[in-house]
C-alpha positions as CSV (number, residue, x, y, z in Angstrom):
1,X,-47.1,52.9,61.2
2,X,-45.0,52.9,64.3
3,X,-46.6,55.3,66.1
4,X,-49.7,53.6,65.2
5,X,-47.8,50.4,66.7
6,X,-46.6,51.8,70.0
7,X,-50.3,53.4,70.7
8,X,-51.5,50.3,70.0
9,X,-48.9,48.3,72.4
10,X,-49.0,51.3,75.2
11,X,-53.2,50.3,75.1
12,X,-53.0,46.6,75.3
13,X,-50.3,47.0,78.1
14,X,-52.4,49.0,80.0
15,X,-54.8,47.2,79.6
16,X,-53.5,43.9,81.1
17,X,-51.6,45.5,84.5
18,X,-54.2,47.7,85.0
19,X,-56.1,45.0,87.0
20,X,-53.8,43.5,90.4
21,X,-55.5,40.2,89.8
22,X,-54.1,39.7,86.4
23,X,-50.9,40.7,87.6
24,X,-50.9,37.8,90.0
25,X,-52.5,35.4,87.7
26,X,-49.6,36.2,85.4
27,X,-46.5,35.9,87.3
28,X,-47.8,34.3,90.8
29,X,-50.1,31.7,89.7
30,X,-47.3,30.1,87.3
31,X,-44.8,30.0,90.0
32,X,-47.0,28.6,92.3
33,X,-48.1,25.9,89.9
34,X,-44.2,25.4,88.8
35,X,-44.1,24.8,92.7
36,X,-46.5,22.3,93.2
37,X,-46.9,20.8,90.0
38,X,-43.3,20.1,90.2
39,X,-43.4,18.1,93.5
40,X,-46.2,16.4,92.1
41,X,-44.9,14.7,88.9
42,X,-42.3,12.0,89.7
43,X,-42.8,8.0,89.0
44,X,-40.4,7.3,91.4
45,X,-42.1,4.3,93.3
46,X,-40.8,4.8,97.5
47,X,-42.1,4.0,100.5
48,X,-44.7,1.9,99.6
49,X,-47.3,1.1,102.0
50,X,-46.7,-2.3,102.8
51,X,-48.6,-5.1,105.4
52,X,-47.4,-8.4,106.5
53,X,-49.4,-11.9,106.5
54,X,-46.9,-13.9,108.3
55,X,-48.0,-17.5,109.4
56,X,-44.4,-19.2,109.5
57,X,-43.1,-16.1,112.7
58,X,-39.8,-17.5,112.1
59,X,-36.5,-15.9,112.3
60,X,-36.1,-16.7,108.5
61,X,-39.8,-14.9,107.7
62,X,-39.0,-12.5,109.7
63,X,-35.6,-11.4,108.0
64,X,-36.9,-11.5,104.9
65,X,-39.3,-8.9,106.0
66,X,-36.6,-6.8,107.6
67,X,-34.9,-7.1,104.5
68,X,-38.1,-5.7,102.3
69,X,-37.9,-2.9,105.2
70,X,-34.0,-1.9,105.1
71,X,-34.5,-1.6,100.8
72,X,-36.1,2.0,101.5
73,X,-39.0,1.1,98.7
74,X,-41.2,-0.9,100.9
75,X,-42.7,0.6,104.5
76,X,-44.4,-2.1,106.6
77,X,-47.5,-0.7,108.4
78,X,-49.2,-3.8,109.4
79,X,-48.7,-7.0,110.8
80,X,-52.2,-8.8,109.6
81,X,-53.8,-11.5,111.8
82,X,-56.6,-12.6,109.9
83,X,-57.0,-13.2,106.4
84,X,-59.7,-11.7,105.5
85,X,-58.3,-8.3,106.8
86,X,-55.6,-8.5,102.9
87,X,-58.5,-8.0,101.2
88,X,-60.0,-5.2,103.4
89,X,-56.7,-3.7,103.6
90,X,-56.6,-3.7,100.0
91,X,-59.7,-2.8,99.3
92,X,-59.7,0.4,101.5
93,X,-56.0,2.2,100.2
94,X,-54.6,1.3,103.6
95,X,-51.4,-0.6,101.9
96,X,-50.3,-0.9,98.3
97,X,-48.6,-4.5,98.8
98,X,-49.0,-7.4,101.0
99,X,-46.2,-9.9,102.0
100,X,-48.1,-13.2,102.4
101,X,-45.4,-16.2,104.0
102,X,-46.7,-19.8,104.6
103,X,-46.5,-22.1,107.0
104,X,-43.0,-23.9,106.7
105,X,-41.1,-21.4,105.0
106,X,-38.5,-21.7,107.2
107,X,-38.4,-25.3,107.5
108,X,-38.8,-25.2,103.3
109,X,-35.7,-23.1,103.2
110,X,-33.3,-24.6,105.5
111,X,-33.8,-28.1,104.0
112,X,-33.3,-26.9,100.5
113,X,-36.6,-26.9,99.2
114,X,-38.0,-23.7,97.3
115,X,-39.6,-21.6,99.5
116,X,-42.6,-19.6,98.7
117,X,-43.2,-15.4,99.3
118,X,-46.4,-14.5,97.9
119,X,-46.8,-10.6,97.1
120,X,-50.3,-9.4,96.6
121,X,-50.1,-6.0,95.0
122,X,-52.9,-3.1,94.1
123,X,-52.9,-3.4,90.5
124,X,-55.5,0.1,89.9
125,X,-52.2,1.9,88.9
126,X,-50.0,-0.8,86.5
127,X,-47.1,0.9,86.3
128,X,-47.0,1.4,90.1
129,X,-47.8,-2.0,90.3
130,X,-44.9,-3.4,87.8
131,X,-42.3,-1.5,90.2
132,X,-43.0,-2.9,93.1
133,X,-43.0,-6.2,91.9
134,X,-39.4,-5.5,90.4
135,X,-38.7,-4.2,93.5
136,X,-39.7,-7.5,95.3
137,X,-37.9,-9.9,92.8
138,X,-34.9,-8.0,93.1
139,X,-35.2,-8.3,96.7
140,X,-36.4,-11.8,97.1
141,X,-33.7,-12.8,94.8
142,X,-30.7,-11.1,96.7
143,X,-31.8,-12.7,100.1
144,X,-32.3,-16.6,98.1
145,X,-28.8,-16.4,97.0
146,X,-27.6,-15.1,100.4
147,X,-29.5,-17.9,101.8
148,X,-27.7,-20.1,99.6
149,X,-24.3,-19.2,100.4
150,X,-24.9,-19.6,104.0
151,X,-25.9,-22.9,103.2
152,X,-23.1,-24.2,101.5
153,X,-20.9,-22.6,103.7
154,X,-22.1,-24.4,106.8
155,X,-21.5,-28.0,104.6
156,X,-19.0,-27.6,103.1
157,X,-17.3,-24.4,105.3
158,X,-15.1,-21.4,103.5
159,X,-16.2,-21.8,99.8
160,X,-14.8,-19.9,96.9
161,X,-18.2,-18.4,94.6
162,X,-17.5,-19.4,91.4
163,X,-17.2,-16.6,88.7
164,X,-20.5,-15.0,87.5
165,X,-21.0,-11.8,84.7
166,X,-21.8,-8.9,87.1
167,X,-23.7,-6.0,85.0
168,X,-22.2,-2.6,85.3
169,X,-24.7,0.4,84.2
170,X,-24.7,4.1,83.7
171,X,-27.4,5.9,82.8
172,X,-26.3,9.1,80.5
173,X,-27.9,13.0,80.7
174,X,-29.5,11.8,84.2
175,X,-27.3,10.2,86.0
176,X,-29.6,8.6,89.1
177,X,-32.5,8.3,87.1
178,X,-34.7,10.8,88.7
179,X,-38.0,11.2,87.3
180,X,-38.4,14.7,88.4
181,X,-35.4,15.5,86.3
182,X,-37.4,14.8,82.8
183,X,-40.8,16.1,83.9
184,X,-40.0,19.1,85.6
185,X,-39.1,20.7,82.0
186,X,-42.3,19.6,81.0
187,X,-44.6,21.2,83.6
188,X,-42.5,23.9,82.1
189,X,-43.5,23.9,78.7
190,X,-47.1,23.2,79.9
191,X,-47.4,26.3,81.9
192,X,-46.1,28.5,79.1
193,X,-48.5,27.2,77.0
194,X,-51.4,27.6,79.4
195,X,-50.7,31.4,80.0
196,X,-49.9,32.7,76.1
197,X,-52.9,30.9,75.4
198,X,-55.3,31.7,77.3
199,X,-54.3,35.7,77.5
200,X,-54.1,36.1,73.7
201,X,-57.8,33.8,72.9
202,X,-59.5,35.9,75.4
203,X,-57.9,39.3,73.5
204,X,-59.6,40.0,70.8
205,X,-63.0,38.7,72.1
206,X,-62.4,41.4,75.0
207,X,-62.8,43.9,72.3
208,X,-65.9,43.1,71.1
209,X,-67.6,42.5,74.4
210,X,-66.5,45.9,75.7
211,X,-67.2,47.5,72.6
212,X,-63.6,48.8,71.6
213,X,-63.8,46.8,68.6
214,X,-66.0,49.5,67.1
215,X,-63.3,52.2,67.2
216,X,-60.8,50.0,66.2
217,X,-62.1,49.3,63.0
218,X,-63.0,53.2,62.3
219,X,-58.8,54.0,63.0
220,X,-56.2,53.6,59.9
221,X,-54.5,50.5,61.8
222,X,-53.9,47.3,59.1
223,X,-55.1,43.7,59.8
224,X,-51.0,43.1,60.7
225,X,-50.7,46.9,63.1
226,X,-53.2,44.5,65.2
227,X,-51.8,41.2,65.4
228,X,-48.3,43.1,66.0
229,X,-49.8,45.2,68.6
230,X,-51.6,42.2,70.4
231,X,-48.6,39.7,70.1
232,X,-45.8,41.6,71.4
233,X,-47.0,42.3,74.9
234,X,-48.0,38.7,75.3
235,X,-44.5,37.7,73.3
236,X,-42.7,39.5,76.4
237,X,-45.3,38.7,78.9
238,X,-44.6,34.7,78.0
239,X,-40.6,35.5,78.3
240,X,-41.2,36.6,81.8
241,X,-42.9,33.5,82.1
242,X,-39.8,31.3,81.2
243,X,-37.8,33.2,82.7
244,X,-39.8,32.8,86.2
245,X,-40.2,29.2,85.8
246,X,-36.9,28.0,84.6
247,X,-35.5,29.6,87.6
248,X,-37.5,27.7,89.8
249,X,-36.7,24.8,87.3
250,X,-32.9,25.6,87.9
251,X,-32.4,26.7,91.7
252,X,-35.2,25.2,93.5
253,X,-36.1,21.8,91.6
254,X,-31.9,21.3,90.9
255,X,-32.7,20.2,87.2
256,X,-29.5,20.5,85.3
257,X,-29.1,23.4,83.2
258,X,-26.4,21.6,80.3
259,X,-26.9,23.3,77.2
260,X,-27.1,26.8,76.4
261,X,-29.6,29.5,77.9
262,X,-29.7,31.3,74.5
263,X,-30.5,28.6,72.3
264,X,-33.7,27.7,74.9
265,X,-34.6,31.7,74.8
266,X,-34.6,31.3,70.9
267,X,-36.8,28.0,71.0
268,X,-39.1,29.5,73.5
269,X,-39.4,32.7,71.1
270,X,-40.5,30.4,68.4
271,X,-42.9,28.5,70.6
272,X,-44.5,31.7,72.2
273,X,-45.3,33.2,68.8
274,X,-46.5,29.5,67.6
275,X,-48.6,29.8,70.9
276,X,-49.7,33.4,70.7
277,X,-50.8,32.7,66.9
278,X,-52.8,30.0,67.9
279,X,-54.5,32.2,70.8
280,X,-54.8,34.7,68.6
281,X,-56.6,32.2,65.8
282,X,-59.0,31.4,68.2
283,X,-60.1,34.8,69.5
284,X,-60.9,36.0,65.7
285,X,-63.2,32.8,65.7
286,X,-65.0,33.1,68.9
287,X,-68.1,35.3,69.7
288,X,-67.3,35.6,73.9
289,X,-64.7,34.6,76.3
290,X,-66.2,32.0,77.0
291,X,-66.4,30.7,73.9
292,X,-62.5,31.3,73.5
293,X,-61.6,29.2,76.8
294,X,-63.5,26.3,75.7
295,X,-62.0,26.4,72.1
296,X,-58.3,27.2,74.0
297,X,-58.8,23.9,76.3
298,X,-60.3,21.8,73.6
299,X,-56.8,22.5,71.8
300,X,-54.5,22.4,75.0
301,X,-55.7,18.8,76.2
302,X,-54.8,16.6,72.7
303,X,-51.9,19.0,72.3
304,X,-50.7,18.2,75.9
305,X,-51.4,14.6,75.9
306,X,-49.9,13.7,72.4
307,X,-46.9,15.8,73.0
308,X,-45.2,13.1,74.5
309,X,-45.4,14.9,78.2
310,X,-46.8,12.1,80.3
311,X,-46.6,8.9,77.7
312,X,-43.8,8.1,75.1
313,X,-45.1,9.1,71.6
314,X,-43.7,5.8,70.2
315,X,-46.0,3.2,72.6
316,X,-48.6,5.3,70.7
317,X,-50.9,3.9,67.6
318,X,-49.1,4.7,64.0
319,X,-51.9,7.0,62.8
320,X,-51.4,8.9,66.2
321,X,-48.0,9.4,66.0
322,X,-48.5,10.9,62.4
323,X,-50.7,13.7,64.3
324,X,-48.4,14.4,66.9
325,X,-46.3,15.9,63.6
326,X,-48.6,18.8,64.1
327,X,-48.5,19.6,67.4
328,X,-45.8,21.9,68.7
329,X,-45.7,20.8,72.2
330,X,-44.1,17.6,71.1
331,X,-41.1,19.6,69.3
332,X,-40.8,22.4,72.2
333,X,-40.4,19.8,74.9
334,X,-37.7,17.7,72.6
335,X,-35.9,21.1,72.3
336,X,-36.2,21.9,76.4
337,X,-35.4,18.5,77.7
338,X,-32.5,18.2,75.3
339,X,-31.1,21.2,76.4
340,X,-31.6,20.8,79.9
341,X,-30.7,17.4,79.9
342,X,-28.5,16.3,77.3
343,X,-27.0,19.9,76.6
344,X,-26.8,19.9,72.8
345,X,-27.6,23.0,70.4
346,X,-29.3,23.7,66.8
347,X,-26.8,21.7,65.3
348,X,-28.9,18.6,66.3
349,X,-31.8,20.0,67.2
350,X,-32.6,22.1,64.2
351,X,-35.3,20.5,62.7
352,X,-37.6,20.8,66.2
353,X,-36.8,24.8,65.3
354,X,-37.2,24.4,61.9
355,X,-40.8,22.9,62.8
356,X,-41.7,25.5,65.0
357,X,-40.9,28.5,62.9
358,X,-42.8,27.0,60.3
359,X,-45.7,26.7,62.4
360,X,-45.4,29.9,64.2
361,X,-45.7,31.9,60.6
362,X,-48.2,29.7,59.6
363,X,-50.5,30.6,62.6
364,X,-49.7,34.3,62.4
365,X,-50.9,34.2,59.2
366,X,-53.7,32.4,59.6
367,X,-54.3,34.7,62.5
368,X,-53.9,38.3,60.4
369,X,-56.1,36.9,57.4
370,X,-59.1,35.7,59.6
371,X,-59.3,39.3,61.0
372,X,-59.0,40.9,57.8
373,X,-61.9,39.2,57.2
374,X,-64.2,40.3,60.2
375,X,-63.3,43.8,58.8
């Protein structure tokens, strides 16, 4: 049996890194998606694209636009003359928010009337949009009670502000709140996923198309010699993965590594043989590799949008969250985040490992009797 074994791992070894392209599609390609991809996900909401309607031009209109300026969230490309040109302005991209100030803003604020801001804000993106407009109450707020102040001051001079409840926050596991800090561990997880399955659907299929099926079958190797044989490569093939993308994870993105790097080597384990079983489900089931990609992106898409990735499994339907109990994205990227984030072991996480390696036999098994069967 195990010289059966290591023929059959020499062979599929050979067969991947025989090719330079796969060689870069293996270990390039991820980094370079770990690179990008990780620049790319963040919510944080700065520098937004900002214009200015101002028909008061007074010095109070005009600090309160210096003010929206000096926050670092709002960047003020225009100054519009016309009205007409908001909507244009809006219509084309050109600016995210508009600053509209009436006539007598000034003259509203000074006598101790409420004075009006209007902020016109691209909605096409809502959560975008609900920042910013946080963004501008905060700010509008701060400079009303600074306005405030001033006034007293100048009727009734020095005044002592009487007592107010000032909220003091801290945000635990990430400290300033930086987006990239929970999604970076995701685009992890994703990119693993991607490459074990993808390399291990196409697999089996390969030997049918090229005809090595054939003389497979005819050889004394058993229905598990063969799954053994085309899992471990990709098994160690998928570590190298991890390994190459949680050090870009680590040293170039600055994501906090908290928890411990053998307890995230053991999850990954379990994950990459969930993974390769999956891949490896699909191959015995498809006819040509093309046939395999479609079936592997017609799993990766739900699996990747109901693992709780991009959108919070609990703003999802009841019946939905039920069947996210099946997907193991959702546990892998509980285990990774918590580890790189929150820096906590099996003893609260076991259940996410407990899931996996439940899933990770029953795929394999799945994956060993469905061959068995095209014997």
């Amino acid at each position: 049996m195990l010289e059966r074994l290591r023929n059959m791992l020499i062979k599929e070894f050979i067969q991947v890194f025989r090719d330079p392209r796969m060689r870069m599609v293996i270990f390039v390609i991820p980094c370079f998606q770990m690179l990008v991809i990780g620049y790319a996900v963040s919510t944080d909401v700065k520098h937004v694209r900002t214009a200015v309607y101002d028909l008061d031009e007074s010095r109070q209109s005009r600090d309160l636009v210096a003010a929206f300026s000096r926050s670092g969230y709002f960047d003020v490309v225009e100054h519009i003359a016309d009205e007409r040109r908001i909507r244009e302005i809006l219509d084309r991209g050109e600016a995210t928010a508009v600053l509209r100030l009436q006539h007598g803003f000034a003259g509203d604020l000074l006598a101790g009337r409420t004075a009006e801001l209007q902020v016109l804000v691209d909605g096409t993106d809502s959560n975008t949009a609900n920042i910013v407009l946080g963004y501008a109450v905060k700010i509008a707020q701060a400079y009303s009670e600074k306005m405030l102040v001033r006034r007293f001051e100048r009727r009734l001079g020095a005044i002592r502000i009487p007592g107010r409840i000032e909220l003091e926050s801290r945000a635990w596991f990430n400290e300033n709140l930086e987006s990239r800090n929970f999604y970076v561990p995701g685009v992890l997880v994703i990119i693993v996923t991607l490459m074990t399955l993808l390399l291990t659907s196409m697999s089996v299929v390969r030997e049918k198309e090229i005809g090595t099926m054939e003389q497979i079958m005819v050889t004394p190797i058993t229905p598990v010699e063969f799954i053994l044989g085309k899992t471990v490569p990709f098994a160690i093939i998928g570590y190298a993965v991890v390994f190459l993308v949680t050090s870009i994870a680590v040293f170039w993105f600055e994501v906090p590594m908290r928890g411990n790097f053998g307890t995230l080597l053991f999850g990954a384990g379990l994950y990459i043989l969930t993974m390769l079983g999956a891949g490896l489900f699909i191959s015995t089931i498809s006819g040509t590799q093309q046939q395999a990609m479609i079936s592997t992106f017609f799993f990766f898409f739900p699996a990747m949008l109901l693992s709780g990735f991009a959108f919070p499994i609990a703003n999802m339907p009841e019946p939905v969250q039920w069947l996210t109990l099946v997907n193991p994205l959702r546990y892998f990227l509980i285990i990774i985040r918590a580890i790189f984030l929150k820096g906590v072991g099996l003893e609260i996480l076991w259940p996410n490992f407990l899931a996996l390696g439940l899933m990770a036999a029953t795929m394999l098994t799945l994956s060993v009797r469905r061959f068995h069967k095209t014997l």
